[in-house]
C-alpha positions in Angstrom: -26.4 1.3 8.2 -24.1 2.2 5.5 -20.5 1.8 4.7 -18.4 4.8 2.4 -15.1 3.9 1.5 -12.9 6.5 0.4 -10.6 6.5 -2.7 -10.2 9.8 -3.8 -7.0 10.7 -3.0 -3.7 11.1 -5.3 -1.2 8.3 -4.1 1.3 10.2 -5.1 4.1 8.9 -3.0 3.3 5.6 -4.7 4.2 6.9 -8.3 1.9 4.7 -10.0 -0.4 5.4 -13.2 -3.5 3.7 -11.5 -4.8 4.5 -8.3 -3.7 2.9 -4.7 -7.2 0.9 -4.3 -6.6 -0.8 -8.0 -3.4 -2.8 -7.0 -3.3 -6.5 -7.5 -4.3 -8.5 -4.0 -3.7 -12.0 -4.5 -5.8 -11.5 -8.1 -8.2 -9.2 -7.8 -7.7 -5.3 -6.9 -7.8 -4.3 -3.6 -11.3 -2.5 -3.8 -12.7 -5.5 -5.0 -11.4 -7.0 -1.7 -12.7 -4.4 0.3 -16.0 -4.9 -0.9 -16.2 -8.8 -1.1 -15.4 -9.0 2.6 -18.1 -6.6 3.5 -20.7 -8.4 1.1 -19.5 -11.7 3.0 -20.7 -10.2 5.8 -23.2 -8.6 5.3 -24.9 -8.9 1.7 -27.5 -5.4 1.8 -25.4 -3.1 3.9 -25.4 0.3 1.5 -22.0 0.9 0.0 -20.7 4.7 -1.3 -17.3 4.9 -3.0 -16.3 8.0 -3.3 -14.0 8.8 -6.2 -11.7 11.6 -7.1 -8.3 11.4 -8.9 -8.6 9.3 -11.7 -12.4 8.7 -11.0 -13.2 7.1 -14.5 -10.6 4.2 -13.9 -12.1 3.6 -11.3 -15.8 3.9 -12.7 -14.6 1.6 -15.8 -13.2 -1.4 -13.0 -16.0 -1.4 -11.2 -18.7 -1.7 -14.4 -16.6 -5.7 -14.9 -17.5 -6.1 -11.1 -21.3 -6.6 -10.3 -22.4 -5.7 -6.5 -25.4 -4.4 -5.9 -26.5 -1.8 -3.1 -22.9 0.4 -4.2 -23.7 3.8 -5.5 -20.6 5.9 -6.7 -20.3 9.3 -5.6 -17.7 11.6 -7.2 -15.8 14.3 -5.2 -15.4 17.4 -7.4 -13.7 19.0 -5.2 -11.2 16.5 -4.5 -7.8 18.7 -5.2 -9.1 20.7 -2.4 -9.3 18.4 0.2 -7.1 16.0 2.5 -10.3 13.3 2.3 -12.8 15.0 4.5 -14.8 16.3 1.7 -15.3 12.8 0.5 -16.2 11.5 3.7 -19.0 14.0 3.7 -20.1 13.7 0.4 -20.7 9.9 1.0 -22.4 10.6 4.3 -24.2 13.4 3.3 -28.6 12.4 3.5 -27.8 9.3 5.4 -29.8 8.6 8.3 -27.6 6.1 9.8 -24.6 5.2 11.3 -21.7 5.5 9.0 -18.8 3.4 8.7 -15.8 5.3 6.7 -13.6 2.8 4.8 -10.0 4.6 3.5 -10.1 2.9 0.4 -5.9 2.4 0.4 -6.1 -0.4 3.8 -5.9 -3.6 3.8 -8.0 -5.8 5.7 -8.9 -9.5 6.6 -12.3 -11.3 7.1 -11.7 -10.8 10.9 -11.2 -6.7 10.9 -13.9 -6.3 8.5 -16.2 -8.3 10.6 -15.5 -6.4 13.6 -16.2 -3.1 11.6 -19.2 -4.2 10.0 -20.9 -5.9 12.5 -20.4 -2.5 15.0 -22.7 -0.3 12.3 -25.5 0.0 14.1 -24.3 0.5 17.7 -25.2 4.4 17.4 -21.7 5.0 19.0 -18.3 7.9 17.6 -16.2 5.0 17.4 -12.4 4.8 16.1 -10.9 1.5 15.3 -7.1 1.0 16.6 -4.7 -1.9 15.8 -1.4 -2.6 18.4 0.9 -0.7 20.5 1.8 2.5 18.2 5.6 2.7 16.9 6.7 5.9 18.2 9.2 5.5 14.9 6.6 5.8 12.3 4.7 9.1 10.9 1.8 7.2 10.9 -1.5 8.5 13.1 -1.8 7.0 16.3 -4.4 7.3 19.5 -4.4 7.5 23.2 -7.2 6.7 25.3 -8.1 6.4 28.7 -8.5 3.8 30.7 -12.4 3.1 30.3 -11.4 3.3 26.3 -12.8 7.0 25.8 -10.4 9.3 23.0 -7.6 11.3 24.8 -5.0 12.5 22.4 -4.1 12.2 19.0 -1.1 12.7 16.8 0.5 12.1 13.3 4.2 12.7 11.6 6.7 13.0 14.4 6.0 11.3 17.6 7.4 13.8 20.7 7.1 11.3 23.5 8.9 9.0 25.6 6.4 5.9 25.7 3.7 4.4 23.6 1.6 3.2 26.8 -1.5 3.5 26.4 -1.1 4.6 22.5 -2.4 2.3 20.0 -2.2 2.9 15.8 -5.0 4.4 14.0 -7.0 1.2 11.9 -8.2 3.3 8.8 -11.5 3.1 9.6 -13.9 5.4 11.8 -17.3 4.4 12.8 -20.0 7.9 12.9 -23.3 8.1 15.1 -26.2 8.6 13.2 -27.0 11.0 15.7 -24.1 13.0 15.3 -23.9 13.1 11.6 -26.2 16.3 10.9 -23.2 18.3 13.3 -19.8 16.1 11.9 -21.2 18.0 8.2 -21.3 21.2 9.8 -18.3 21.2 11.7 -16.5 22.7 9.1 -18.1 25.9 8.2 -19.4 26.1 12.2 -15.0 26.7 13.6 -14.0 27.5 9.7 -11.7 24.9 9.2 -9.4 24.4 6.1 -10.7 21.0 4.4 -7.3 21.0 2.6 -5.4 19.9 5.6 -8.5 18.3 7.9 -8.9 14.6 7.8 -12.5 12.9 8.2 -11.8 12.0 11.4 -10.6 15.1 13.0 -14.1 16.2 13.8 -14.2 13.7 16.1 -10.3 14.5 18.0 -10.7 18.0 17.9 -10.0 20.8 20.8 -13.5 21.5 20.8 -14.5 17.8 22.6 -18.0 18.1 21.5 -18.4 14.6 20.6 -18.2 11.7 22.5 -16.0 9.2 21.0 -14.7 5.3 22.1 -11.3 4.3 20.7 -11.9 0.2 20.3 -8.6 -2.1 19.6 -9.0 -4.7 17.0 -8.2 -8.1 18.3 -5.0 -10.0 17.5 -6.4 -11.9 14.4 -7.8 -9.1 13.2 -5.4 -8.0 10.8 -5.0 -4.5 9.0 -2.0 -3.1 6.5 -1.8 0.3 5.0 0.8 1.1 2.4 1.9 4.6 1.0 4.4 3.8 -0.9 5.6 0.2 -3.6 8.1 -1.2 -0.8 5.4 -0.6 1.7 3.0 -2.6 -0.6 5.4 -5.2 -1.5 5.9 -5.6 2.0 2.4 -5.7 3.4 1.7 -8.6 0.4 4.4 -10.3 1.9 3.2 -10.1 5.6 -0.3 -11.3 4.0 1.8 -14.3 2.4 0.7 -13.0 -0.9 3.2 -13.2 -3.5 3.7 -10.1 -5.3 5.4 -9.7 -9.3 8.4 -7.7 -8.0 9.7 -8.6 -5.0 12.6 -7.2 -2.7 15.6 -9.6 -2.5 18.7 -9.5 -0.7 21.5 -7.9 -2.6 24.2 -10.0 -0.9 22.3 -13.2 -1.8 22.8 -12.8 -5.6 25.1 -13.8 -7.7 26.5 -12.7 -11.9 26.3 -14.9 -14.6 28.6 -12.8 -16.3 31.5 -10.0 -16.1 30.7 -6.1 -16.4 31.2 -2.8 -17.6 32.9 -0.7 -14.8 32.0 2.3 -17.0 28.4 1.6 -17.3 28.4 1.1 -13.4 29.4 4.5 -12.8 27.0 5.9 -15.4 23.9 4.2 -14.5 25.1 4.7 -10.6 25.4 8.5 -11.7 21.8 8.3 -13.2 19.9 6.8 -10.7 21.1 8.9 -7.7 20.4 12.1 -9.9 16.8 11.0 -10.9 16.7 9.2 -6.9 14.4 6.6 -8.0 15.1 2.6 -8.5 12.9 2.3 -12.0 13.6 -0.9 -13.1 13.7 -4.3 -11.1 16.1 -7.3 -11.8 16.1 -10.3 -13.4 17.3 -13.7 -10.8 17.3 -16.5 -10.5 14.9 -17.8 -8.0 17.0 -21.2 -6.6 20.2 -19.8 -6.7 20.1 -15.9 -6.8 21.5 -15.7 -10.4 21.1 -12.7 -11.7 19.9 -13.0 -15.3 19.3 -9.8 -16.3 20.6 -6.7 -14.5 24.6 -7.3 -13.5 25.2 -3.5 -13.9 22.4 -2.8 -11.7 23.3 -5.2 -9.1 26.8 -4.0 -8.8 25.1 0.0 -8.4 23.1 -1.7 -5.6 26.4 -2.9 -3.6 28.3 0.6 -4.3 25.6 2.8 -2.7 25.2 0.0 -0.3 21.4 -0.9 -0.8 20.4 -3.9 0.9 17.2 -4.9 -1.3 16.5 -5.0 -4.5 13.3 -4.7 -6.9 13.5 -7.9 -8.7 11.3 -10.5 -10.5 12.0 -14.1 -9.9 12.1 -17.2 -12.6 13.3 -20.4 -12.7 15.3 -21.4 -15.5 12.9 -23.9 -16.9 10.7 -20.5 -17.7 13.0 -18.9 -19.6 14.6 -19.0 -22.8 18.8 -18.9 -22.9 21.4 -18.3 -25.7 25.3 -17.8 -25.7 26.1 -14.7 -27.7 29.6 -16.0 -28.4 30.6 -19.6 -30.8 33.6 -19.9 -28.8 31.3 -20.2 -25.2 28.6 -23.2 -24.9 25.7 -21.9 -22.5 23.7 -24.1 -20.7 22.2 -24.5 -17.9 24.8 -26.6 -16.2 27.1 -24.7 -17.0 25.8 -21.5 -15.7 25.0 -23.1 -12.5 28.7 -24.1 -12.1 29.9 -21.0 -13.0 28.0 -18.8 -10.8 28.2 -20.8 -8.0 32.1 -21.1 -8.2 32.6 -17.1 -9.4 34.2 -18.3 -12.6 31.9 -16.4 -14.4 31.4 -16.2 -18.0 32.8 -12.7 -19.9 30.7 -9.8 -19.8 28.0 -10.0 -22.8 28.2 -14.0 -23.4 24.5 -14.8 -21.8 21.2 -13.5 -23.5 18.3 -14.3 -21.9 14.4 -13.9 -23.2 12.0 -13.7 -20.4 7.7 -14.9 -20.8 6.9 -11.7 -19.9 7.0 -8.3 -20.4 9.1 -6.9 -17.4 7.4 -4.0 -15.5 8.8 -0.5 -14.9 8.9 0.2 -10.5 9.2 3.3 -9.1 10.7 3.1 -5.3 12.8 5.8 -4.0 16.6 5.4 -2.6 15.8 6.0 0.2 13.3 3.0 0.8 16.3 0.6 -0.5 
């Protein structure tokens, strides 16, 4: 029995410096999750990670983290692959079933328990959670009525009902018996790894496999993410608070006036550069924006709904008046926020406990 998870890949449409699997869930990074489910589970199960992009932060986390039975496997040829290069390289010499990981899901104690404890079964098989969202770009899976693989698709979804369709769960499940042909199927029909997923052995034309499509049950939760709303958003569904948080642009509120001109020029900026790179500063009671009017009034003129923000109380934060003629205090900002009397542009200075992080979410997600 052995597990590989895969973290090779780029990330790139999360514009981050570290890599997808090194994001914070709920204090620790998400391949540390990964792996303490699978060790609560099962505590000698073999574990390959198979590295990539930025392979020596990943090396460098995981010498703080000691697990034993983990080997770490680096894909060389990682620029030239979509992931199923890595998934070979971690099942390459194994001589039992193999359970592929992408290293980028999310799961709880109940998925990972389904997918550990079915290593073993000597059965193709690949792991679906609920009815697919013909809306999304995501992968999804038909299958028959007796649970055998059908049909499979990806990106645009060019059908008129999701009966029968099911999302793909980020995890595949190989037959030890079928692992000597799964490496070989790519030189054998001379298939481009660039654009192949490690799964598509398994769904291709050529049906030489046999393969079971199994649903996870209901509290068997899984989240993937591609992108920092997508993240923020599967935290939230988790009930994990995240840093920066999306709030509701009509919910907030200024402390103080604002330059009209500066509007326009930081509207004028981030439409050109198309990325949100800085969140805001509220409030969390009362939606008070304490740092970031301009930004806020950009938000309303290109009609974004949420905002990137990062949430205090006032009690955590140091605040000054810049002007002897204008007493700030905390009632008094209260008061005049709430009533729209607010104080004159450049009155309030706040200081916040904490560095505040750079984001990078596109327009479009907004």
């Amino acid at each position: 029995m052995t597990v590989v998870i895969l973290v090779a890949g780029r990330g790139t449409r999360f514009r981050d410096q570290k890599p997808k699997c090194l994001v914070d869930i709920n204090g620790i990074s998400l391949l540390e999750w990964t792996i303490s489910l699978i060790r609560e589970i099962n505590n000698d199960i073999p574990i390959k990670l198979v590295t990539g992009h930025k392979s020596e932060l990943i090396k460098e986390h995981m010498r703080n983290i000691n697990y034993k039975n983990l080997e770490i496997i680096h894909n060389i040829n990682y620029e030239n692959d979509q992931n199923i290069l890595s998934a070979h390289a971690g099942m390459k010499d194994v001589e039992t079933d193999v359970l592929i990981l992408e290293g980028d899901c999310i799961f709880n104690k109940a998925a990972m328990e389904k997918l550990v404890e079915s290593v073993g079964k000597n059965k193709n098989i690949i792991f679906t959670k609920g009815k697919a969202d013909l809306k999304r770009k995501n992968a999804i899976i038909k299958s028959d009525l007796e649970g055998k693989f059908e049909k499979y698709l990806i990106g645009n979804k060019n059908i008129e009902s999701n009966k029968y369709w099911t999302n793909m769960a980020g995890s595949v499940l190989f037959s030890k018996d079928d692992i000597n042909r799964i490496l070989n199927w790519l030189n054998e029909y001379k298939i481009n790894p660039k654009v192949t997923y490690y799964f598509q052995p398994l769904i291709g034309d050529e049906k030489i496999f046999d393969v079971t499509v199994e649903e996870m049950k209901e509290n068997a939760n899984f989240l993937s993410f591609n992108t920092q709303v997508e993240y923020i958003d599967a935290m939230e569904k988790l009930g994990i608070k995240t840093t920066i948080r999306l709030v509701d642009v009509k919910n907030l509120r200024h402390v103080e006036g604002y330059s009209t001109k500066r509007v326009e020029w930081l509207k004028d900026k981030i439409v050109k550069e198309g990325i949100w790179n800085k969140p805001i500063c509220i409030d969390s009671e009362f939606g008070i924006v304490m740092d970031g009017q301009h930004r806020m009034e950009v938000a309303k003129e290109l009609k974004i709904d949420r905002v990137p923000a990062l949430l205090f109380k006032h009690d955590e934060v140091d605040f000054w008046s810049l002007r002897d003629n204008h007493v700030v205090n905390l009632e008094s900002i209260i008061d005049k926020s709430l009533s729209g009397d607010i104080y004159p542009y450049k009155t309030v200075k706040y200081a916040f406990p904490m560095e505040i992080p750079k984001c990078s979410i596109n327009l479009e997600e907004l």
